[in-house]
MMTF fields as JSON, N, C-alpha, C and O atoms, coordinates in Angstrom:
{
  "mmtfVersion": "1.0.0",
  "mmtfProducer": "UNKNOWN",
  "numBonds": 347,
  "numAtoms": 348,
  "numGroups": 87,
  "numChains": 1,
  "numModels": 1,
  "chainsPerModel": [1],
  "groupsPerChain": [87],
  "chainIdList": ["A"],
  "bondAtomList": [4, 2, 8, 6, 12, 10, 16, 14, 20, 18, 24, 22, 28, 26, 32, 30, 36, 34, 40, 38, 44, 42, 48, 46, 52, 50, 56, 54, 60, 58, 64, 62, 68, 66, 72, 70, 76, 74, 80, 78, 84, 82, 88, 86, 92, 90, 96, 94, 100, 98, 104, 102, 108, 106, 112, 110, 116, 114, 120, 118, 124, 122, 128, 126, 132, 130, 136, 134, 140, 138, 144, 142, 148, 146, 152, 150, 156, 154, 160, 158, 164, 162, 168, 166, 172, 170, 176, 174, 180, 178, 184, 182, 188, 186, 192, 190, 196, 194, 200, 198, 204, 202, 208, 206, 212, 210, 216, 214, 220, 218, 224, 222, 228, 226, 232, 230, 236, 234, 240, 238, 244, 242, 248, 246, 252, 250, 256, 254, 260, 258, 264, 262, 268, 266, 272, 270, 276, 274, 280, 278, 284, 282, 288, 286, 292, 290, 296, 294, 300, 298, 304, 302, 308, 306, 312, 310, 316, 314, 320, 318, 324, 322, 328, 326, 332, 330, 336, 334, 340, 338, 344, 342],
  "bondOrderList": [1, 1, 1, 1, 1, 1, 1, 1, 1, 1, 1, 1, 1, 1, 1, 1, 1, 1, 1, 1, 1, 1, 1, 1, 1, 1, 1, 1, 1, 1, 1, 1, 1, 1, 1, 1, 1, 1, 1, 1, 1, 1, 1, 1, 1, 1, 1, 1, 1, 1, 1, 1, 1, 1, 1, 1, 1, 1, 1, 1, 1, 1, 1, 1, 1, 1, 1, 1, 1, 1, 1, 1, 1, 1, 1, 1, 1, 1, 1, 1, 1, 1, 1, 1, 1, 1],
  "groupList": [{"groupName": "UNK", "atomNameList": ["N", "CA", "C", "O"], "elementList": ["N", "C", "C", "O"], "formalChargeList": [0, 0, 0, 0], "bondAtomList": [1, 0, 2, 1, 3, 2], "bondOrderList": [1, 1, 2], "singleLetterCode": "X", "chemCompType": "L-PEPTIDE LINKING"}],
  "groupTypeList": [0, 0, 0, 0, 0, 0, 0, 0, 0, 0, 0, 0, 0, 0, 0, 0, 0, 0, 0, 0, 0, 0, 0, 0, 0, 0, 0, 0, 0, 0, 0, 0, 0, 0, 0, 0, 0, 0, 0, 0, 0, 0, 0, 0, 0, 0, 0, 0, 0, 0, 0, 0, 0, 0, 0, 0, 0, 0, 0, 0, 0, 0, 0, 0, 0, 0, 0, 0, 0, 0, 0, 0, 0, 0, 0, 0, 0, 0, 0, 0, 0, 0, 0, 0, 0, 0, 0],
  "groupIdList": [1, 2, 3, 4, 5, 6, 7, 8, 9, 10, 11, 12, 13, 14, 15, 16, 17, 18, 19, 20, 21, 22, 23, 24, 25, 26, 27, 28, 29, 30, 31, 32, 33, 34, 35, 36, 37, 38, 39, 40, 41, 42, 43, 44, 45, 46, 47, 48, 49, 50, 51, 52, 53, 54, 55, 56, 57, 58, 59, 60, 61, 62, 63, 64, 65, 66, 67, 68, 69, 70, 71, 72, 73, 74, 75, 76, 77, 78, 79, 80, 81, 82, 83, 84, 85, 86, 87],
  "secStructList": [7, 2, 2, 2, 2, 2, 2, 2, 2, 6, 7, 7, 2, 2, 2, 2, 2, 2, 2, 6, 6, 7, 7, 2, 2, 2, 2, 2, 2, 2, 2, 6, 6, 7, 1, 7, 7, 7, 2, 2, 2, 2, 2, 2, 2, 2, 2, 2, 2, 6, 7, 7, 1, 4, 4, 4, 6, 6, 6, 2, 2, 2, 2, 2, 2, 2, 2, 2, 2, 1, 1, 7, 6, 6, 2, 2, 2, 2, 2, 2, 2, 2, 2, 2, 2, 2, 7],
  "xCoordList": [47.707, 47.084, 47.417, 46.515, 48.825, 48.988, 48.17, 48.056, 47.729, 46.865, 45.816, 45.305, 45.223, 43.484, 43.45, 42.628, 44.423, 44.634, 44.802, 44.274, 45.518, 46.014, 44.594, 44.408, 43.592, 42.343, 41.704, 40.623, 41.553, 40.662, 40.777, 39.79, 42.013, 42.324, 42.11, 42.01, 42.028, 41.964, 43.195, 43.206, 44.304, 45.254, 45.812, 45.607, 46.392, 46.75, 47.74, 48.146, 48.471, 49.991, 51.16, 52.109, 50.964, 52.08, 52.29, 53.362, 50.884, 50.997, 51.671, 52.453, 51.184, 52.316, 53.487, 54.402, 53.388, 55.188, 56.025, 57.119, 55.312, 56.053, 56.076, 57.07, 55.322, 54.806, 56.272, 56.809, 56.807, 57.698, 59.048, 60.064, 58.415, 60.266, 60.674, 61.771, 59.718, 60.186, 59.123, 57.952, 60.228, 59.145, 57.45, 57.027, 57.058, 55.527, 55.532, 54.697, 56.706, 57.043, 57.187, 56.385, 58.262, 58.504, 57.531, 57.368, 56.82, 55.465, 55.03, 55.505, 54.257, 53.426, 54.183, 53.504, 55.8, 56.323, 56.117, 56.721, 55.587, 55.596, 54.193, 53.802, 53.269, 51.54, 51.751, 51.196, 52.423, 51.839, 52.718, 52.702, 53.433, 54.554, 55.338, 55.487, 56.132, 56.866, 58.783, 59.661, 58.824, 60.076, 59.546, 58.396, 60.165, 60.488, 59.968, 59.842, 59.548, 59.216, 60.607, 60.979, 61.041, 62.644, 61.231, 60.359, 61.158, 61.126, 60.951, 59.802, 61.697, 61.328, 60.311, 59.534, 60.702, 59.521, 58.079, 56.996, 58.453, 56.818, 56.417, 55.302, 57.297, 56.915, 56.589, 55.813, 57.083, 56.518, 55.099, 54.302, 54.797, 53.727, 52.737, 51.789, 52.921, 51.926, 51.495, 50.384, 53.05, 52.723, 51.438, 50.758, 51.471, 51.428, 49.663, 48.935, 49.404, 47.982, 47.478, 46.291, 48.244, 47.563, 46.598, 45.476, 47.927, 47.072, 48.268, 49.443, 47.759, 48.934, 50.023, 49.904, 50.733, 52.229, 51.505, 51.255, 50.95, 50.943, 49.639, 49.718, 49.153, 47.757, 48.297, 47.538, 49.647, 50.175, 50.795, 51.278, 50.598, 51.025, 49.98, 50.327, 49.111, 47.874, 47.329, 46.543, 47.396, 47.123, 48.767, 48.54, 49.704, 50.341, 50.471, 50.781, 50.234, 50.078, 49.255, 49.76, 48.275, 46.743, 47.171, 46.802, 47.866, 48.135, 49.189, 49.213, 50.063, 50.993, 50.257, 51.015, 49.22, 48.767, 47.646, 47.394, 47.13, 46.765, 47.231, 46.864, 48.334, 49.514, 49.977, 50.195, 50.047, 50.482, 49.385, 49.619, 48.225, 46.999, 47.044, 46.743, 47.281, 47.135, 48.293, 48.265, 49.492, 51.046, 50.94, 50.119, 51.617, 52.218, 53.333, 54.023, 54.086, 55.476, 56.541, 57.602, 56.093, 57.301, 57.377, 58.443, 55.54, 55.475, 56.492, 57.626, 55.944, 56.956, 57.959, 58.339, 59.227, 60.136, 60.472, 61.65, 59.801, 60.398, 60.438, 61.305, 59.284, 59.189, 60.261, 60.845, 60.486, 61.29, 62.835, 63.464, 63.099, 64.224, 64.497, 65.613, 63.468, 63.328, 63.723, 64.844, 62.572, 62.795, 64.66, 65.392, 64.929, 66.441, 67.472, 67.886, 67.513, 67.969, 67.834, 68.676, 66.54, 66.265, 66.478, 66.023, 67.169, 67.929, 69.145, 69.938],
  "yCoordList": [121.485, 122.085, 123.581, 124.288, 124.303, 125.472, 126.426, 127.65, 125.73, 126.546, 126.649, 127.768, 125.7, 125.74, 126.733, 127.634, 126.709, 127.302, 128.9, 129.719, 129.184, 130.351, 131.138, 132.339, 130.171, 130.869, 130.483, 130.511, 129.988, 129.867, 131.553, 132.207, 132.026, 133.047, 134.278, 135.269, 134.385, 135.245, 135.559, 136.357, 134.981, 135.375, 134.93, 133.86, 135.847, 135.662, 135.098, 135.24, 134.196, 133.506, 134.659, 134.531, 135.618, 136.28, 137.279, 137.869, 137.556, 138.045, 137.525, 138.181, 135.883, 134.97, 134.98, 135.072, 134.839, 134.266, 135.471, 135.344, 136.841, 138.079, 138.011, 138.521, 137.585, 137.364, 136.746, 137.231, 135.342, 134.896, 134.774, 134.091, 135.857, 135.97, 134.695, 134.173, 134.092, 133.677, 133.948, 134.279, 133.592, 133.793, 132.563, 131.49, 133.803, 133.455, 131.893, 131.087, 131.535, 130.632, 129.389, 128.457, 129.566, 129.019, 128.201, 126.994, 129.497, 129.387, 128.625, 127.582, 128.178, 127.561, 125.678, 124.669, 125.733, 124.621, 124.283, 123.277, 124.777, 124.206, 123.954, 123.047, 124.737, 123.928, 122.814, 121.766, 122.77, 121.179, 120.314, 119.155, 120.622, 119.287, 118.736, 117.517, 119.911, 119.636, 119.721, 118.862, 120.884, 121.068, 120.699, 121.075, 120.069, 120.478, 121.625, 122.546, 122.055, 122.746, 122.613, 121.654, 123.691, 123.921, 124.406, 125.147, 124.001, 124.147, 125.533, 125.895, 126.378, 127.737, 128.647, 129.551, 127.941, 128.541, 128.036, 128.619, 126.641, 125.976, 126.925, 127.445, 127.195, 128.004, 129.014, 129.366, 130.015, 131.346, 131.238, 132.159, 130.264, 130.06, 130.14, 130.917, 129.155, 129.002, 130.338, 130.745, 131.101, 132.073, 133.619, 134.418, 133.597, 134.436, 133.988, 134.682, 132.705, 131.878, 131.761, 131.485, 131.94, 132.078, 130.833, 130.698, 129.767, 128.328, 127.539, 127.906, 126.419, 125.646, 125.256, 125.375, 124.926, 123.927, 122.743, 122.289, 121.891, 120.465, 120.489, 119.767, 120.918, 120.988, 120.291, 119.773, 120.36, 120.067, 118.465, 117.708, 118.356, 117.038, 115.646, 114.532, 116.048, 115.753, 114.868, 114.258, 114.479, 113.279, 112.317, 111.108, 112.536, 111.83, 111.134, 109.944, 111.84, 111.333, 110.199, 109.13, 110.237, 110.132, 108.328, 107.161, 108.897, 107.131, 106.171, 104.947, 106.956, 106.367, 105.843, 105.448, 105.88, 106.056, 104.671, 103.688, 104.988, 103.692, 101.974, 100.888, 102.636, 101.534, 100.703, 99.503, 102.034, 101.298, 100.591, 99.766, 101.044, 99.938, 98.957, 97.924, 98.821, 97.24, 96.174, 95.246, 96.761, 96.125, 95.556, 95.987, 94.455, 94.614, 94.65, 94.512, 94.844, 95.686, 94.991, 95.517, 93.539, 92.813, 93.26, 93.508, 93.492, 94.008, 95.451, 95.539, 96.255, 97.798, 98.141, 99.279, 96.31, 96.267, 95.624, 95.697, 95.161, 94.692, 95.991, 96.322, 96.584, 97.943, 99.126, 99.583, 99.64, 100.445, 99.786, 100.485, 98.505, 97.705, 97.634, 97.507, 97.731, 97.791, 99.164, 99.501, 100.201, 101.781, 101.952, 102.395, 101.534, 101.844, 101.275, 101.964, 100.063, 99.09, 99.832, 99.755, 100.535, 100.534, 102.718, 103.375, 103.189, 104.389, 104.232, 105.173],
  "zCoordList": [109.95, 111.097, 111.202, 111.649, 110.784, 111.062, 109.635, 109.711, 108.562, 108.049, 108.424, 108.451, 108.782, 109.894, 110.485, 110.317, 111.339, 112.456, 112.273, 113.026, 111.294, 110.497, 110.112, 110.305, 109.502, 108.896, 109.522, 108.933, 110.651, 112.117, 112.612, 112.948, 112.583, 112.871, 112.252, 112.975, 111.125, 110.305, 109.675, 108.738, 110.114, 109.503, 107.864, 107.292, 107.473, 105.79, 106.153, 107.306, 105.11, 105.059, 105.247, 106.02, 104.544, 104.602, 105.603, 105.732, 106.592, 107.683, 108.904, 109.592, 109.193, 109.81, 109.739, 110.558, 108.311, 108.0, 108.495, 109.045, 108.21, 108.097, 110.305, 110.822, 110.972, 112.37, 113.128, 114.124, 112.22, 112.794, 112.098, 111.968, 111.743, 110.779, 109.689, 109.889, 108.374, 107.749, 106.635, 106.82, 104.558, 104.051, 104.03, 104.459, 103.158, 102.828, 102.374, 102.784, 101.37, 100.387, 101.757, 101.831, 102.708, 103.864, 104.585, 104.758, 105.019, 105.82, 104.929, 105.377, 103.598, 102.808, 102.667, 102.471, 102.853, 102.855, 104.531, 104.902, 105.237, 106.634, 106.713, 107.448, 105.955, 106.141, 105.101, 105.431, 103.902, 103.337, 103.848, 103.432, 104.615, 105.393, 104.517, 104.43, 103.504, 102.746, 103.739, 103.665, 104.443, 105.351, 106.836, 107.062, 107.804, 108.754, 109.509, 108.702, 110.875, 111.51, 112.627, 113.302, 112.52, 114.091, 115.241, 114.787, 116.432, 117.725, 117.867, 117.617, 118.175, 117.884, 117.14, 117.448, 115.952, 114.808, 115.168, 115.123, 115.575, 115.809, 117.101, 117.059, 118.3, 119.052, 119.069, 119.957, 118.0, 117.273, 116.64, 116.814, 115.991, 115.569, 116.575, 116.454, 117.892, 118.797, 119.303, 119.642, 119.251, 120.091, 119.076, 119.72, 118.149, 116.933, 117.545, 118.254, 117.003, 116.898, 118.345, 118.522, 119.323, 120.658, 120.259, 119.771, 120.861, 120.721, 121.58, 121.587, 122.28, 123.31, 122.045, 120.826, 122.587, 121.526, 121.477, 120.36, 122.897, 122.842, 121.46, 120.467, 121.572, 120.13, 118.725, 117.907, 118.595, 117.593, 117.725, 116.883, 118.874, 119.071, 119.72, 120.111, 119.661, 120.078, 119.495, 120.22, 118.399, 117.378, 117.763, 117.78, 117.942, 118.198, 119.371, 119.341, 120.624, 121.745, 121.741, 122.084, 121.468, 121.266, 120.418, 120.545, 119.817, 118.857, 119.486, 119.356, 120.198, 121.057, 122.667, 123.554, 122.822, 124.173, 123.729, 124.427, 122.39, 121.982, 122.024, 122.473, 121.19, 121.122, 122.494, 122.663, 123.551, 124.556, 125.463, 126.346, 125.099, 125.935, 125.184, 125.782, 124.159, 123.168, 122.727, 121.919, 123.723, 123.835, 124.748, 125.557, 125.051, 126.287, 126.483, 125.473, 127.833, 128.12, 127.306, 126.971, 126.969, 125.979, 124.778, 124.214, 123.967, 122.966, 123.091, 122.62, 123.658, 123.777, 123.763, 123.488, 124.349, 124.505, 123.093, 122.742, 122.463, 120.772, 119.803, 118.994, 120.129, 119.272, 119.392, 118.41, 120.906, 121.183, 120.157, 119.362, 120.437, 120.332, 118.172, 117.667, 117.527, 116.372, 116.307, 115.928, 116.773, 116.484, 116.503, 115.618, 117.555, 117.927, 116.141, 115.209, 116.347, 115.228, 113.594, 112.699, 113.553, 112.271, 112.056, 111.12, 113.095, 113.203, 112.749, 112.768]
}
């Protein structure tokens, strides 16, 4: 999404990267979802792309919000209870 978004914009990779203070190489491991995105940086980004934060999370909500119309509260309570277990 942050390369879309990047050439939605017009922006080059190394203009970003150089935008939020990391390299080009960096920036390119954070569009194929090879590293991690830190909170900050993802927030630099938003801010650079003049685009909300939640945008990035929006497919996730979106599947979790699913899940929970098609659970019910016992189901949610086995899942949460697995998620925990299998940390």
């Amino acid at each position: 999404m942050i390369k879309f978004k990047r050439k939605e914009k017009g922006l080059s990779g190394e203009l970003l990267a150089e935008k939020i203070g990391v390299s080009q190489q960096q920036l390119s491991r954070y569009e194929r979802g090879v590293n991690d995105i830190k909170v900050n940086t993802l927030y630099s980004i938003t801010q650079v792309l003049n685009i909300p934060i939640d945008s990035f999370f929006a497919e996730l909500i979106e599947e979790q919000s699913k899940i929970k119309q098609k659970n019910s509260p016992a189901d949610e309570f086995s899942l949460l209870a697995e998620s925990i277990i299998l940390e």
